[in-house]
C-alpha positions in Angstrom: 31.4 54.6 -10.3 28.8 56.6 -8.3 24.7 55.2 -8.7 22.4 58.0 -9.8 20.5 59.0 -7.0 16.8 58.6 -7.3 13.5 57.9 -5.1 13.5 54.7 -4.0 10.3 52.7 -3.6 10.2 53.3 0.3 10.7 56.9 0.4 7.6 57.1 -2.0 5.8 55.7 0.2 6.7 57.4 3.0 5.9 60.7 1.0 2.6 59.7 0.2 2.0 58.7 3.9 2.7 62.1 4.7 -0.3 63.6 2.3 -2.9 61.4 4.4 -2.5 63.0 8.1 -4.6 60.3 9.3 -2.7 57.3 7.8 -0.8 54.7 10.5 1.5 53.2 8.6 0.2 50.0 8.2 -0.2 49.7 4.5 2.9 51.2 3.7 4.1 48.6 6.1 2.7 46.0 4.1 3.6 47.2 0.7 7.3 47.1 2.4 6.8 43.7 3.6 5.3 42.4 0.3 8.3 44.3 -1.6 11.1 42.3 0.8 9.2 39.1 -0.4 9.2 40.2 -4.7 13.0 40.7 -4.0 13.7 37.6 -2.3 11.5 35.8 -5.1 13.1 37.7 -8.2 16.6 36.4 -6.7 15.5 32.4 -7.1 14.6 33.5 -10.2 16.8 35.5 -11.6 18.7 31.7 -10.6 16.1 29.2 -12.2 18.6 28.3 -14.7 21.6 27.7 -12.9 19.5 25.8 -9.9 17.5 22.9 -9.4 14.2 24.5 -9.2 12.7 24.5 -12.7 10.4 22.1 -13.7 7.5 20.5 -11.8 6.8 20.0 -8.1 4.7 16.8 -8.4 1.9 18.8 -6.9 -1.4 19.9 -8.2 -3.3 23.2 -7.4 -7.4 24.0 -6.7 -7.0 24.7 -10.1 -6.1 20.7 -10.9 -2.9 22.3 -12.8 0.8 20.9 -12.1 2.8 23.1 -9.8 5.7 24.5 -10.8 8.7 24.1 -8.6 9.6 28.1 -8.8 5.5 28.3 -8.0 5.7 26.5 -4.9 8.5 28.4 -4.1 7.1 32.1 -4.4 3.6 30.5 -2.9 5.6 29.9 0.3 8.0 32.7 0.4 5.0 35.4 0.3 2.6 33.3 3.0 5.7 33.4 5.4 6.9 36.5 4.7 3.1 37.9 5.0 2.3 36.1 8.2 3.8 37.5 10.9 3.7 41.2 9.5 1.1 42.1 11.7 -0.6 44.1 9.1 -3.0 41.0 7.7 -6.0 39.6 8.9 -6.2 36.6 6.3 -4.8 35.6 2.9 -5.3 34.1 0.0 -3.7 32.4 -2.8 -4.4 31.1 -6.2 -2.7 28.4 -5.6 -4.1 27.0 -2.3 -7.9 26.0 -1.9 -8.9 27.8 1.1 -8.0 31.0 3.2 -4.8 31.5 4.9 -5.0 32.3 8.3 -2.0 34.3 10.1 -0.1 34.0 12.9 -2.0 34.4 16.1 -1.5 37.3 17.9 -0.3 39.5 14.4 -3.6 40.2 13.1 -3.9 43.3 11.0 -6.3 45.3 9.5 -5.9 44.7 5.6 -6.1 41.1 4.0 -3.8 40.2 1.3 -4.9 37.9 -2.6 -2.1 37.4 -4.6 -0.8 34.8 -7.1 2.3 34.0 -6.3 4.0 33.2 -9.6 1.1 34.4 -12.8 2.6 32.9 -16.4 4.6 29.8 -14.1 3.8 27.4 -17.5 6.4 29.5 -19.6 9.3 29.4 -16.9 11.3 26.3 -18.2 11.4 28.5 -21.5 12.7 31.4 -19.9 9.4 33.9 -20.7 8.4 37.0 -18.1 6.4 35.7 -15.3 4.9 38.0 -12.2 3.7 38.0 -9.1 0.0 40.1 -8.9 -1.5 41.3 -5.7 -5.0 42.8 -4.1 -5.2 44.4 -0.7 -8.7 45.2 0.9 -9.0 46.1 4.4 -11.0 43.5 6.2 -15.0 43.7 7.1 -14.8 41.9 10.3 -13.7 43.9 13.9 -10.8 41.8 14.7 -8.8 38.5 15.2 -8.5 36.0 12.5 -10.2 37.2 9.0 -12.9 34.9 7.2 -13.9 34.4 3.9 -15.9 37.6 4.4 -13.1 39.6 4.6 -11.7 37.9 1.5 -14.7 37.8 -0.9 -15.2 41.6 -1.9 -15.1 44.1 -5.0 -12.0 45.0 -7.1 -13.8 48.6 -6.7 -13.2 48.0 -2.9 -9.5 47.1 -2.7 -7.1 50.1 -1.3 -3.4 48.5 -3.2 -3.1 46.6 -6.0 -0.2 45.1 -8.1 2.4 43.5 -9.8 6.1 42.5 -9.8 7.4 41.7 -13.4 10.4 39.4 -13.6 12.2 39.7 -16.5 15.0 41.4 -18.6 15.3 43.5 -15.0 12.5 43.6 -12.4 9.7 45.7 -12.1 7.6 46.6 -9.5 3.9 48.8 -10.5 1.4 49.5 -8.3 -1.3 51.6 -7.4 -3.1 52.9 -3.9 -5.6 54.5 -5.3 -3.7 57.8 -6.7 -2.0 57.0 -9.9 0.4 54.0 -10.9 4.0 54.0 -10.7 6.3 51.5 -11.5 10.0 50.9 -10.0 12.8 49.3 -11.5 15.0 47.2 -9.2 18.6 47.5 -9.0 20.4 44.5 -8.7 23.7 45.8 -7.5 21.9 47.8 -4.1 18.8 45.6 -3.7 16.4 48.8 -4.1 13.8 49.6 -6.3 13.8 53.4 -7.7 11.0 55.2 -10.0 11.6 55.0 -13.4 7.6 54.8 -15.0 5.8 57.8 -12.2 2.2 58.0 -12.9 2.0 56.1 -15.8 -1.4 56.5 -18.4 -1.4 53.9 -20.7 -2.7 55.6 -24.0 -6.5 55.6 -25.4 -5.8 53.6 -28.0 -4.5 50.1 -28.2 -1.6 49.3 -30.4 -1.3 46.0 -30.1 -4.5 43.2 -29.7 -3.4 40.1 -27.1 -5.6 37.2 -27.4 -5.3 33.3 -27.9 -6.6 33.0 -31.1 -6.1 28.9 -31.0 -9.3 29.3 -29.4 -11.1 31.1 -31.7 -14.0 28.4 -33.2 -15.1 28.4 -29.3 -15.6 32.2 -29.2 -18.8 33.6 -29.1 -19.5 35.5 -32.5 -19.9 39.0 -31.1 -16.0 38.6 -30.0 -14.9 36.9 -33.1 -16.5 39.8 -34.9 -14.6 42.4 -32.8 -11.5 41.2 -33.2 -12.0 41.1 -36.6 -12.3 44.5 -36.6 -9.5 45.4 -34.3 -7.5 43.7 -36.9 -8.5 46.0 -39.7 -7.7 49.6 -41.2 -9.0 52.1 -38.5 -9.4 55.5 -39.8 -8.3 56.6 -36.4 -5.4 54.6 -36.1 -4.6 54.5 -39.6 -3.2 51.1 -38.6 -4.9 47.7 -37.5 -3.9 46.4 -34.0 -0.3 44.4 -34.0 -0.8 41.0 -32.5 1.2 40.5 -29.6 0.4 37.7 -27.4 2.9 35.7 -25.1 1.0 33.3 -22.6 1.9 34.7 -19.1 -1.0 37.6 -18.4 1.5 39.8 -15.8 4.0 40.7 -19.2 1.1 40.8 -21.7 -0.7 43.4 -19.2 2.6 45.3 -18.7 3.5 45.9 -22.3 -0.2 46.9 -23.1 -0.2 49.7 -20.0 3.1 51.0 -21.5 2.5 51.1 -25.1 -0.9 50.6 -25.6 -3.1 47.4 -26.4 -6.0 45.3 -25.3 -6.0 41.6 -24.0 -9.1 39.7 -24.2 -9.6 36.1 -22.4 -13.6 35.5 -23.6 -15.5 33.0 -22.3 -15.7 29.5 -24.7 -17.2 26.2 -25.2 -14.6 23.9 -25.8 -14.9 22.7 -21.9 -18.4 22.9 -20.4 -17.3 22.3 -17.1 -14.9 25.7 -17.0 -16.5 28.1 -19.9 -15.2 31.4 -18.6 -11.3 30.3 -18.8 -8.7 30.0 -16.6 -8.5 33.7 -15.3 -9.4 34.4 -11.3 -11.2 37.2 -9.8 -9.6 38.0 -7.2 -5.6 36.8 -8.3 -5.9 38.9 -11.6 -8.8 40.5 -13.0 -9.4 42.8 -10.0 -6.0 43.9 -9.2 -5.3 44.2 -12.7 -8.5 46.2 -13.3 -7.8 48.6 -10.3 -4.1 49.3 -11.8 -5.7 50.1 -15.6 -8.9 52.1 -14.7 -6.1 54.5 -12.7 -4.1 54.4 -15.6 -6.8 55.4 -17.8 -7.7 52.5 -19.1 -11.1 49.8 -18.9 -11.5 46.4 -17.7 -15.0 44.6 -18.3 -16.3 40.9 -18.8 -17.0 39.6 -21.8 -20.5 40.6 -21.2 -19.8 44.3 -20.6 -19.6 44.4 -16.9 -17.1 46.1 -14.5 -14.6 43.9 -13.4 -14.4 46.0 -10.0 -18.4 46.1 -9.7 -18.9 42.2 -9.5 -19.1 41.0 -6.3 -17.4 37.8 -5.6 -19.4 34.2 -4.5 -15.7 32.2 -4.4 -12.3 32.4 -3.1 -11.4 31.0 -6.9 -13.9 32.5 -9.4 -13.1 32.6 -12.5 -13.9 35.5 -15.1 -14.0 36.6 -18.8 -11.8 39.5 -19.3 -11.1 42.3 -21.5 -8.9 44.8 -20.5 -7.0 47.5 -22.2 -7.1 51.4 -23.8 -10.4 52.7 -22.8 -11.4 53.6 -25.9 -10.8 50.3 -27.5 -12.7 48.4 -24.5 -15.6 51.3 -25.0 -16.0 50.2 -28.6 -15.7 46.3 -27.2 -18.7 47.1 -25.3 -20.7 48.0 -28.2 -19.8 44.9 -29.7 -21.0 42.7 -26.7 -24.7 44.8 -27.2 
């Protein structure tokens, strides 16, 4: 039986090279490069169940949480991939404590955040889990980027995305103009555009948040998702609660249908009161993709994600992200 023919991933690219006379190639080079690495990582897992590789690594992160084996895995597949590219200056990862350098002698202009493997605690149980990543170019002139080059705003970054594995794999990104997401085909190994320039719509539909957490909320959030959880005389219809664990798929069926996640700061640990959520690894990519999809991201204290400038490789952040006019009515909430 014939395939349908469609656009494939890399001949979008290309085509939007083309609009930018001045371009060189080397982002869509890396967006290629990154793409060979989400294929070769959606294979292993796509195999998880059948292979030795679920379960833990016997490792710990920065983060002082276990590493998964299929973590590990995607963490190295990327920074070898990524290395010798020639398009990166430096890297980073949520999983490693400090900057990655590349290879001598391919130094690039762009550096590269990503986590490897976002939602890793639900693989032994078979949930979607994701690979996010942030591309800025670099600040310094040349050779080996720094933590300068790392450590800037979302509102700075030139590509940001995700690849969603799960029922099939999806790859969504953005370079500034738009989102589009691309479905891969197995049977060729190519991704083709099924969602082009998706909005995500105004209104939420469905509300994801850990409510376990709830007595270590701050009251203006309890209060507003009380309300999101009421009749709306606009929606005719409180907010659905939809909430699985792994931020990548949460994000993704909120852009698509319509729905806000919140991660607010708490007490219940002193030592770590705005969550588990990074900066650079999530909110700010994240951020970048629902701003050009119409949407709002903003702390829990009614700042821009993209306008906060970052002071570590492995901040961490409130977030609440989602339909822009349920995030505009979060903000009046948070005074």
């Amino acid at each position: 039986m014939n395939k349908p023919l469609g656009v494939t991933v890399i001949r979008h690219i290309v085509d939007s090279q083309r609009l930018h006379p001045e371009a060189t190639g080397d982002l869509s080079g890396l967006l290629n490069e990154l793409i060979v690495a989400g294929k070769t990582i959606s294979a292993e897992v796509n195999m998880a169940g059948l292979a030795d590789i679920l379960g833990m690594s016997g490792k710990t992160n920065i983060q002082g949480e276990k590493v998964q084996k299929l973590d590990e895995f995607a963490n190295n597949t990327i920074k070898k991939r990524m290395a010798r590219c020639g398009y990166l200056c430096v890297m980073t990862s949520e999983e490693e404590d400090d900057a990655i350098p590349v290879e001598d002698g391919y130094e690039g202009k762009y550096t590269l955040a990503f986590d490897p493997l976002d939602g890793s605690t639900n693989i032994d149980v078979n949930v979607n889990i994701g690979t996010i990543f942030s591309v800025h170019r670099r600040r310094t002139k040349w050779g080996q980027g720094s933590r300068e080059d790392m450590l800037q705003k979302g509102r700075d970054q030139v590509a940001a995305g995700y690849i969603l594995y799960g029922s099939s794999t999806m790859l969504v990104f953005t370079t500034g103009e738009g989102v589009q997401g691309f479905t891969l085909d197995p049977s060729v190994g190519e991704f083709y555009l099924s969602h082009p320039d998706i909005r995500t719509p105004v209104r939420s539909k469905y509300l994801s948040v850990n409510e376990g957490n709830r007595n270590y909320w701050p009251e203006n959030i309890r209060r507003y998702i009380d309300a999101l959880k009421e009749k709306d005389k606009e929606k005719g219809r409180p907010c659905s609660c939809r909430y699985i664990g792994s931020l990548v798929a949460d994000f993704h069926r909120n852009l698509i249908a319509g729905g806000i996640f919140i991660y607010p700061r708490d007490n219940k640990n002193p030592d770590k009161p705005y969550g588990k959520l990074r900066l650079l690894y999530e909110a700010a990519p994240l951020a970048m993709l629902i701003e050009q999809a119409g949407g709002r991201a903003i702390t829990d204290d009614g700042i821009n994600i993209l306008d906060i400038e970052p002071n570590s490789l492995h901040q961490r952040v409130p977030l609440i992200i989602g339909s822009k006019l349920d995030v505009d009515e979060a903000q009046g909430y948070l005074g």
